[in-house]
C-alpha positions as CSV (number, residue, x, y, z in Angstrom):
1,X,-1.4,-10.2,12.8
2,X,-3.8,-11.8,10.2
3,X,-5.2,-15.6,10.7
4,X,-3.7,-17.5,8.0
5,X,-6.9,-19.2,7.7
6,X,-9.8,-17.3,7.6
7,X,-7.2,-14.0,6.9
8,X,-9.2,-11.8,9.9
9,X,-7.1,-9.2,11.6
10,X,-6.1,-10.9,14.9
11,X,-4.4,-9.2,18.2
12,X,-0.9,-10.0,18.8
13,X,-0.7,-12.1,21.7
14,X,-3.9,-14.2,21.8
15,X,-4.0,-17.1,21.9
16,X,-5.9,-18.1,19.0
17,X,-8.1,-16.7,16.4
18,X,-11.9,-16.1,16.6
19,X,-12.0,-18.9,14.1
20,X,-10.7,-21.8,17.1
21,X,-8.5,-23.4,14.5
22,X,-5.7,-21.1,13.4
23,X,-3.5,-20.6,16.7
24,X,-4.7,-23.7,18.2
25,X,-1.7,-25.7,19.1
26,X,-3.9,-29.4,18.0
27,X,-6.0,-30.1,15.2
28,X,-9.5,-28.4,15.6
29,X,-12.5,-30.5,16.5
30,X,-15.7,-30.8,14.9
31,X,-16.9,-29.4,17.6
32,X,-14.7,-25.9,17.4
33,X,-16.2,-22.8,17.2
34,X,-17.2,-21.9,13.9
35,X,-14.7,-20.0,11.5
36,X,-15.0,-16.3,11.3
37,X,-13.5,-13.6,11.3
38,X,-13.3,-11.3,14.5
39,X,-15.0,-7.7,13.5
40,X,-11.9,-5.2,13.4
41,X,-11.4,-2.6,10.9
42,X,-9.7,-3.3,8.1
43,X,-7.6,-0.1,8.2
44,X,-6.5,1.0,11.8
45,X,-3.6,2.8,13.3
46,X,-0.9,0.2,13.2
47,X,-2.1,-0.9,9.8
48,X,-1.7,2.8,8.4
49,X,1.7,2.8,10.4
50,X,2.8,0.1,8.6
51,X,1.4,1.9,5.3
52,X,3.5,4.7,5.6
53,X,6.5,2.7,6.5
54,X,5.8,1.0,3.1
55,X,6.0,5.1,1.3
56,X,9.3,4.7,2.9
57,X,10.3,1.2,2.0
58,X,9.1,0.5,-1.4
59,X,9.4,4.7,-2.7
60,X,11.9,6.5,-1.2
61,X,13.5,3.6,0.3
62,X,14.2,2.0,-3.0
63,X,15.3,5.2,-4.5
64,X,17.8,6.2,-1.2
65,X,19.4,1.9,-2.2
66,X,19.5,3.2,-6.2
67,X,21.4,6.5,-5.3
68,X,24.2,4.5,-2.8
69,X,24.0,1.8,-5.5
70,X,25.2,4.1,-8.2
71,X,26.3,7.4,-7.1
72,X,28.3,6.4,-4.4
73,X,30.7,4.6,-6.2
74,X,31.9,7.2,-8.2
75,X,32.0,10.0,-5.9
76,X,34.0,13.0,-7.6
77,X,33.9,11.8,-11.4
78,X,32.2,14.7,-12.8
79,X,33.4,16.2,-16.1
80,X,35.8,19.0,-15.3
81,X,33.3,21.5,-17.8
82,X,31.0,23.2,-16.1
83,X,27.8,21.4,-16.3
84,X,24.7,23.0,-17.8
85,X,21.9,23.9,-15.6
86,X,19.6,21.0,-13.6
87,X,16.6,20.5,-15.2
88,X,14.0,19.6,-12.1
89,X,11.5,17.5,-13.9
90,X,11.6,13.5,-14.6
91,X,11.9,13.0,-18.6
92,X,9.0,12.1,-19.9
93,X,8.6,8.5,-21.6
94,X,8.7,9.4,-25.3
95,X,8.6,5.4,-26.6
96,X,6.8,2.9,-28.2
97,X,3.4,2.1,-26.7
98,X,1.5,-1.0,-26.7
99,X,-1.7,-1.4,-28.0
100,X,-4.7,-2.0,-25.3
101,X,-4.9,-5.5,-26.2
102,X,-0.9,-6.1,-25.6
103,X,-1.3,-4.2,-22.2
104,X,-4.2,-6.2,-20.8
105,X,-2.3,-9.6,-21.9
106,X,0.6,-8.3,-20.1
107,X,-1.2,-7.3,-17.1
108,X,-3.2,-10.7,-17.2
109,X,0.3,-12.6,-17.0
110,X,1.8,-10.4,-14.8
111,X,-0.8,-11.1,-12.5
112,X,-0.9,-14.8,-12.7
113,X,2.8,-14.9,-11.8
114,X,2.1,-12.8,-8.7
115,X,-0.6,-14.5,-7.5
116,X,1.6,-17.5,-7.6
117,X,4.0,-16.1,-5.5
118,X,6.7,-15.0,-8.4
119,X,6.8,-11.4,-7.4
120,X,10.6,-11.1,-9.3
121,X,8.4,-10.7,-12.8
122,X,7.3,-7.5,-11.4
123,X,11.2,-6.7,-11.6
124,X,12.2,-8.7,-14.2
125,X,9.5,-6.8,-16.2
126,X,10.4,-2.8,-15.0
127,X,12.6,-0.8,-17.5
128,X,15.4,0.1,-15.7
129,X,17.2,0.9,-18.7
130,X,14.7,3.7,-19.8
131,X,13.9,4.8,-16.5
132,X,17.4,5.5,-15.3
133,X,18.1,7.6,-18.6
134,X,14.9,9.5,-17.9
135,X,16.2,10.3,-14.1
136,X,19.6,11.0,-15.5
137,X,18.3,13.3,-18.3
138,X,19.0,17.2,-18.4
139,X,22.1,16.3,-15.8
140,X,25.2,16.4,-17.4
141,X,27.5,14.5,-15.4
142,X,31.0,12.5,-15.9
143,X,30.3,9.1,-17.7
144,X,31.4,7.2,-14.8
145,X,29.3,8.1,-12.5
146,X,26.3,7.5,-14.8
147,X,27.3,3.8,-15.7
148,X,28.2,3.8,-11.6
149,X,24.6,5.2,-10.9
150,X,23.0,2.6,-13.7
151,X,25.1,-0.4,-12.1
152,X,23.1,0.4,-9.4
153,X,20.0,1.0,-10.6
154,X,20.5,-2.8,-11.8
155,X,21.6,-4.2,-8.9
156,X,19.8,-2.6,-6.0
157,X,16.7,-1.8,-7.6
158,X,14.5,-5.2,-6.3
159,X,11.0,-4.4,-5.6
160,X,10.1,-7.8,-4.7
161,X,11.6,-8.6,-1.9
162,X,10.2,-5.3,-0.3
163,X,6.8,-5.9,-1.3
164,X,7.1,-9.7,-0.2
165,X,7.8,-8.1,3.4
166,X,4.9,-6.3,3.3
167,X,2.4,-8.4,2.1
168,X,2.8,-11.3,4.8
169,X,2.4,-14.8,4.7
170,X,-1.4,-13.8,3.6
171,X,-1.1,-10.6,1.5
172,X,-1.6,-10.4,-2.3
173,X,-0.6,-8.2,-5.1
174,X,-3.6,-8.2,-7.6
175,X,-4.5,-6.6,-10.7
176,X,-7.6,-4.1,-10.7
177,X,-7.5,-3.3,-14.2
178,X,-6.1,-2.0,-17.0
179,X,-6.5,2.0,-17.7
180,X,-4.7,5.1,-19.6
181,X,-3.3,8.2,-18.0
182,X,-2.1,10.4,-20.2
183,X,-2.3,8.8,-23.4
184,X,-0.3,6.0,-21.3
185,X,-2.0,2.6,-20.4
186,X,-1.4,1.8,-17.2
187,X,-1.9,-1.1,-15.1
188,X,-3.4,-1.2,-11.4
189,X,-2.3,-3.5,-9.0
190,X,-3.6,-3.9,-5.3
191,X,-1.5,-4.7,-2.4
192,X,-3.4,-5.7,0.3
193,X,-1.6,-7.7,3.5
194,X,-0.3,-7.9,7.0
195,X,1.4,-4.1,6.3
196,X,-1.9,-2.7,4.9
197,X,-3.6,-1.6,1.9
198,X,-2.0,0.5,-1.0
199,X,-1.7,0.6,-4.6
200,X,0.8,0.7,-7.5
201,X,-0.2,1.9,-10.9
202,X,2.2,0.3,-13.4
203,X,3.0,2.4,-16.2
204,X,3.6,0.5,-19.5
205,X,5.5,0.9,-22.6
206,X,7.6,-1.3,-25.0
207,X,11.0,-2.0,-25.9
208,X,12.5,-4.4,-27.9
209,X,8.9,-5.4,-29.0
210,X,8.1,-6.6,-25.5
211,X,5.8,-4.4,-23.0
212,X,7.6,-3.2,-20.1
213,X,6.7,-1.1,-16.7
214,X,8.3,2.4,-17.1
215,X,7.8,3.6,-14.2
216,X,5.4,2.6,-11.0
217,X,3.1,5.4,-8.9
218,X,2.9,5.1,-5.7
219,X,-0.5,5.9,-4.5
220,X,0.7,6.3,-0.7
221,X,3.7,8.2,-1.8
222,X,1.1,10.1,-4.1
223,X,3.9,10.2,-6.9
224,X,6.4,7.9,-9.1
225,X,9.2,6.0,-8.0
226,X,11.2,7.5,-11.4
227,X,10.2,11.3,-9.6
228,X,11.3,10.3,-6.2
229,X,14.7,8.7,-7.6
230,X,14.9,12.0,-9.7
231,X,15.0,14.0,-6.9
232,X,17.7,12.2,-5.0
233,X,19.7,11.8,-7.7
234,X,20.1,15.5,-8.4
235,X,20.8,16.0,-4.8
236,X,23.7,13.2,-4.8
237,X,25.1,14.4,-8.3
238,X,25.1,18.2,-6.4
239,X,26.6,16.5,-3.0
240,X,29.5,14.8,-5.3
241,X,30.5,18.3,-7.8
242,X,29.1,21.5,-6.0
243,X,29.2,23.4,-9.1
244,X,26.2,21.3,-9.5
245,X,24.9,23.3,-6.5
246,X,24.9,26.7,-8.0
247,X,23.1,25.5,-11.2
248,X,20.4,24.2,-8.4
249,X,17.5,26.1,-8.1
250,X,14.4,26.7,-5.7
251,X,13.3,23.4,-3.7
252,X,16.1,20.9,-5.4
253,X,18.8,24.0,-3.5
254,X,17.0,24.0,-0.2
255,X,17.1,20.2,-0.7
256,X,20.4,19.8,-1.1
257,X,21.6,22.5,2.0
258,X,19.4,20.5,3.9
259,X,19.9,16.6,2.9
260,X,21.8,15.7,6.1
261,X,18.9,16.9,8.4
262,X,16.6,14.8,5.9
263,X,18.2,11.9,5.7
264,X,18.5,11.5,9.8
265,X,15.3,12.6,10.2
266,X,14.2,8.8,8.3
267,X,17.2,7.6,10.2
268,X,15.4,8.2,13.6
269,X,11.9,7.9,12.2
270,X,12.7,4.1,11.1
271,X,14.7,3.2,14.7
272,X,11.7,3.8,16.8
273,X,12.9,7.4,17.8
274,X,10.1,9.7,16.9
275,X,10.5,12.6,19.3
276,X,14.0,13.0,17.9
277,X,12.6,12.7,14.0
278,X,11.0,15.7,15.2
279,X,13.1,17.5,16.7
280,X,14.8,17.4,13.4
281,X,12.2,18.7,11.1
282,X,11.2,21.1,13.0
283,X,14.7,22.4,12.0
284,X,13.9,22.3,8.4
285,X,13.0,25.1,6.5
286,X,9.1,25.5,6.3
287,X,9.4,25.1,2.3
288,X,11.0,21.8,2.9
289,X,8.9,21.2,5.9
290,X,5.7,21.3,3.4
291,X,8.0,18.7,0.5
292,X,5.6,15.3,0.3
293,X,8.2,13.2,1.2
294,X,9.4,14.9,4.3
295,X,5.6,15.2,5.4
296,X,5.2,10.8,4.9
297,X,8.7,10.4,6.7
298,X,7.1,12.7,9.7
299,X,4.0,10.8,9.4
300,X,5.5,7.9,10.0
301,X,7.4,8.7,13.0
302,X,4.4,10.5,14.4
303,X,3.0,7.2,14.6
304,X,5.1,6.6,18.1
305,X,4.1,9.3,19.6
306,X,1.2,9.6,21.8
307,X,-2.1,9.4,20.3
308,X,-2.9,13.2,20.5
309,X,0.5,14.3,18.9
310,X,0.2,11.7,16.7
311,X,-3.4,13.2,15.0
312,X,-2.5,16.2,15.6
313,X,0.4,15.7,13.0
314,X,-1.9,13.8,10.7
315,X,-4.2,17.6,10.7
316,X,-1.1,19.1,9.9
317,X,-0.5,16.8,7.2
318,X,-3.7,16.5,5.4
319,X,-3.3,20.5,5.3
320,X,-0.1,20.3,3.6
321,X,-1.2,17.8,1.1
322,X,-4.9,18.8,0.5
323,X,-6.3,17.6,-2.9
324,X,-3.1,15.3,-3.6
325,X,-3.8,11.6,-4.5
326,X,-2.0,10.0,-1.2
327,X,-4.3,12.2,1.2
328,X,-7.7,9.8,1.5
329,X,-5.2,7.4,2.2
330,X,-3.3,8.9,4.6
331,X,-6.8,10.4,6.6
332,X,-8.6,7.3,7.0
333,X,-6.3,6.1,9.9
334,X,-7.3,10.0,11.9
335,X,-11.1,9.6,10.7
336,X,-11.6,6.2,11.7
337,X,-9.8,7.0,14.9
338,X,-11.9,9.7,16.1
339,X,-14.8,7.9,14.9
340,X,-15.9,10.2,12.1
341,X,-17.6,7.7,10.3
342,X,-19.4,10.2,7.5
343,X,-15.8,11.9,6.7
344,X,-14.6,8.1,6.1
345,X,-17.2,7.3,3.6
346,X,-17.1,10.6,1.8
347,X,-12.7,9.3,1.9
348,X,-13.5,5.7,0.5
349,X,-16.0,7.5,-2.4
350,X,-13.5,9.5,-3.2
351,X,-10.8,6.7,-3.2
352,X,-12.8,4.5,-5.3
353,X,-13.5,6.7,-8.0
354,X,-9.8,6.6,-8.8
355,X,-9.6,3.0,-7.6
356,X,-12.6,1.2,-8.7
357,X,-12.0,-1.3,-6.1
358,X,-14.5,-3.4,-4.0
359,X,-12.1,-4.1,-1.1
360,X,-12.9,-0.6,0.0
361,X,-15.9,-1.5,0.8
362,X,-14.4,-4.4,2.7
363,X,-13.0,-1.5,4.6
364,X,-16.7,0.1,5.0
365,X,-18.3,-2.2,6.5
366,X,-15.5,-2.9,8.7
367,X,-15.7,0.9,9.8
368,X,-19.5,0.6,9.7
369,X,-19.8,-2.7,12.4
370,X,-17.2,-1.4,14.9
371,X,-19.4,1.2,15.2
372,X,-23.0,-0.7,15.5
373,X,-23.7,0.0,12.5
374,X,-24.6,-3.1,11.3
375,X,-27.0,-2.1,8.6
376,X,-24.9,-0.2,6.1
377,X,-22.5,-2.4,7.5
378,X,-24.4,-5.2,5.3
379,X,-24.8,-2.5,2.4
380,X,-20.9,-2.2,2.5
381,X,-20.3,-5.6,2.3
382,X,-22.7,-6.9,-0.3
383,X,-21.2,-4.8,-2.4
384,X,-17.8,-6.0,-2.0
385,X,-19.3,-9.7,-2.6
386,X,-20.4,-8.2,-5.8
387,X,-18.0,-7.1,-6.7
388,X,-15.9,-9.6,-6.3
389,X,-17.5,-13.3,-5.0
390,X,-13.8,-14.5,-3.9
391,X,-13.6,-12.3,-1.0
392,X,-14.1,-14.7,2.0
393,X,-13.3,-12.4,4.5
394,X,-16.6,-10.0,3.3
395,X,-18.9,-13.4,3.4
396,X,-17.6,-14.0,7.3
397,X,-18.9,-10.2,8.4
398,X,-22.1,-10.6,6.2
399,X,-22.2,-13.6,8.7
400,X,-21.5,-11.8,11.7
401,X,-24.0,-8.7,10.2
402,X,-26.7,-11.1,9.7
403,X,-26.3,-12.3,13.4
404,X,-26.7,-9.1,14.8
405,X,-29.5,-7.9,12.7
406,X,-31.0,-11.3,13.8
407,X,-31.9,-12.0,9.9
408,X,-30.9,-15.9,10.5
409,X,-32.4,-16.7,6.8
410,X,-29.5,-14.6,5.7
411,X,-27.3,-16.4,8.2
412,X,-28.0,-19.6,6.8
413,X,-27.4,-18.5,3.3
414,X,-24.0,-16.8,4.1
415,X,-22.9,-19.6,5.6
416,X,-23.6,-21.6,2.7
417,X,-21.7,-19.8,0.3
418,X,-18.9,-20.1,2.8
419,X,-19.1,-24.0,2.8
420,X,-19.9,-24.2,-0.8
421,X,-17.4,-21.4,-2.9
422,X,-14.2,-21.6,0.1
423,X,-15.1,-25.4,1.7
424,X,-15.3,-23.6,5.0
425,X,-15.8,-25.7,8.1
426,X,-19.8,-24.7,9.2
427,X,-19.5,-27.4,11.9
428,X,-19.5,-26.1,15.7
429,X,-22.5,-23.7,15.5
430,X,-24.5,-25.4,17.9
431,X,-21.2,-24.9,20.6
432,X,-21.0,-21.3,19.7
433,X,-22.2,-18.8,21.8
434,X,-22.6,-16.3,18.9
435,X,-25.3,-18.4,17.7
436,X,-27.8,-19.1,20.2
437,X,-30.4,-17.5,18.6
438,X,-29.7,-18.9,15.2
439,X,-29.5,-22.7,16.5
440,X,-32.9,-22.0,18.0
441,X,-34.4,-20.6,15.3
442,X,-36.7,-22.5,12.0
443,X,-34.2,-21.1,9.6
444,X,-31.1,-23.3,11.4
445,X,-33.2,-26.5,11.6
446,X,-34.2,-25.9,7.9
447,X,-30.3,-25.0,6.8
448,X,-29.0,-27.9,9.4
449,X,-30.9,-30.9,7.2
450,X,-29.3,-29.4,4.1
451,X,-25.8,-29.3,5.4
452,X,-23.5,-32.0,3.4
């Protein structure tokens, strides 16, 4: 639960935030206790729950709705000719690129109309046109069932509503910056909110003259939403003509032989029922068992397990997946739980260089003062303040830092960069118990007479 006021991570169930003002049932005093947030880690187990129910939801969740969307309609249209053999890879975007400048100007809007809350120009502005050909391409299938898998594409492919879900009532969906992969600029887009922290890089390219996404990675997923539709879709077209099937090769066969198995295995994971989620994978063959996306779906029904099955999964996992993209992500939740505070540091370095994102070090210092750590608790979050000045929640814990360091000159300035950049209400400190020291200290009588 997040405080929709001062956006700290709150425990279901209490009864009101550590701020006295956002689950209070009348309108706060001026004698509340002060706003701030309560010192939890940013990422914890059911955030990183959450985070891999998001792999699921906005990855291969989307891409299971575009393949019953499409495919399903036309089960059994195939041409009658055998078809020629499955190519395994996504086609690659071979378009029009836009220039740097149009790509930052897109990304700029893009992100204005998020922020507002207008999360459909994120779907209004994908490609579905070009990215469903690329899925589609090296399959030779019956015409129908390609305009039946397109129809869906267009229909069921709605990010927004997904991403809405996870974000909260207090999330947001930012822009980072604006880089190039692959001779490909790309735009990188935070999501940070009640479901946790992940990121999309959206791929861009033009058609008709106007920039477009062409496809989105995933960074939990650790690949593309086009790759993960890609995958299923070969599997669906095999399921519908199994001359498909011997034309299959390698891990797209074992898929297919084993999509059933796969498919309940997300079944149970998503209803609650982990032990029988693996019950089933431990069925699959070990090629499959070692697939990404079967690893995430485990993953995420590990998470209601108990705590030592649970990490013991997460090893098992970061094994599999060694070196990939998704894996910092996806080993923060084990490091932070066993308290392995070096190995999480050494995860957000690594993180950021891709990332180049200060939140992370919202994340730090989170790490850092759960653990006492209070001094590069405070290194952690001046940086993110430098980074970026709007992040309230990182002026709150330099508050809280500052207390327990008992540097009550900083105090006094914290807190008036929270009354002056946010309009924060400072009053209550002298009924606060967290600030004794501070009230009875020169640096509070000097920073009271200069309260406004």
């Amino acid at each position: 639960m997040i405080c929709p006021k001062c956006r700290a991570p709150v425990t279901p169930g209490v009864a009101r935030c550590s701020c006295g003002a956002a689950f209070v049932r009348r309108p706060a005093s001026p004698g509340a206790p002060l706003a701030r947030p309560a010192p939890r880690p940013v990422v914890r187990r059911p955030e990183t729950k959450a985070n891999v129910g998001l792999i699921v939801g906005v990855a291969s969740g989307v891409a299971v709705l575009f393949l019953i969307g499409g495919g399903v309609v036309v089960v059994g249209a195939f041409m009658r000719r055998p078809p020629a053999p499955a190519e395994t890879q996504l086609g690659k975007y071979d378009g029009q690129r836009p220039t740097l400048a149009e790509a930052e100007a897109f990304a700029h809007t893009l992100d204005e109309q998020t922020a507002a809350g207008r999360l459909e120009s994120l779907d209004q502005s994908l490609d579905l046109e070009g990215l469903g050909n690329r899925i589609m391409s090296g399959i030779e299938v019956d015409q129908r069932y390609r305009d039946g898998f397109m129809r869906g594409l267009r229909t069921r492919a709605l990010l927004a509503p997904q991403i809405v879900t996870a974000l909260g009532a207090t999330g947001t969906y930012r822009l980072l910056r604006v880089h190039e992969v692959n001779g490909q600029h790309c735009a990188l887009f935070r999501m940070q909110g009640e479901k946790g922290l992940n990121y999309h890089d959206l791929q861009l390219g033009k058609r008709k003259g106007q920039v477009v996404i062409t496809d989105i990675d995933v960074f939990l997923a650790g690949e593309t939403i086009g790759s993960i539709v890609r995958r299923l879709y070969i599997s669906g077209a095999a399921e519908a003509n199994h001359t498909i099937v011997d034309r299959l090769m390698g891990k797209e066969r074992v898929l297919f032989n084993n999509l059933p198995k796969v498919q309940e295995m997300q079944r149970l994971g998503q209803s609650g029922d982990a032990p029988g989620a693996m019950r089933i994978y431990a069925q699959l063959p070990a090629e499959l068992q070692r697939e990404k996306y079967v690893l995430l779906v485990r993953v995420g029904a590990a998470m209601e397990l108990p705590e030592a099955e649970y990490l013991r999964v997460l090893d098992e996992t970061e094994r599999h997946l060694q070196g990939d993209p998704a894996l910092d992500l996806i080993s923060l939740d084990a490091l932070i739980l066993r308290k392995k505070y070096d190995q999480v540091d050494k995860a957000l370095d690594r993180l950021n260089r891709r990332v180049e994102d200060p939140w992370l070090e919202v994340i730090r210092g989170n790490v850092h003062f759960d653990a006492g750590r209070y001094e590069p608790a405070t290194e952690a979050f001046l940086k993110a303040v430098k980074g970026n000045k709007d992040f309230e929640v990182a002026w709150w814990a330099l508050v809280n830092t500052s207390l327990k360091r008992k540097k009550y000159a900083d105090t006094a300035r914290y807190l008036t960069e929270l009354q002056t950049r946010f309009k924060a209400d400072v009053s209550g400190v002298e009924e606060d118990e967290d600030y004794v020291e501070f009230v009875a200290s020169p640096d509070y009588k000097k920073w009271k007479r200069g309260i406004k």
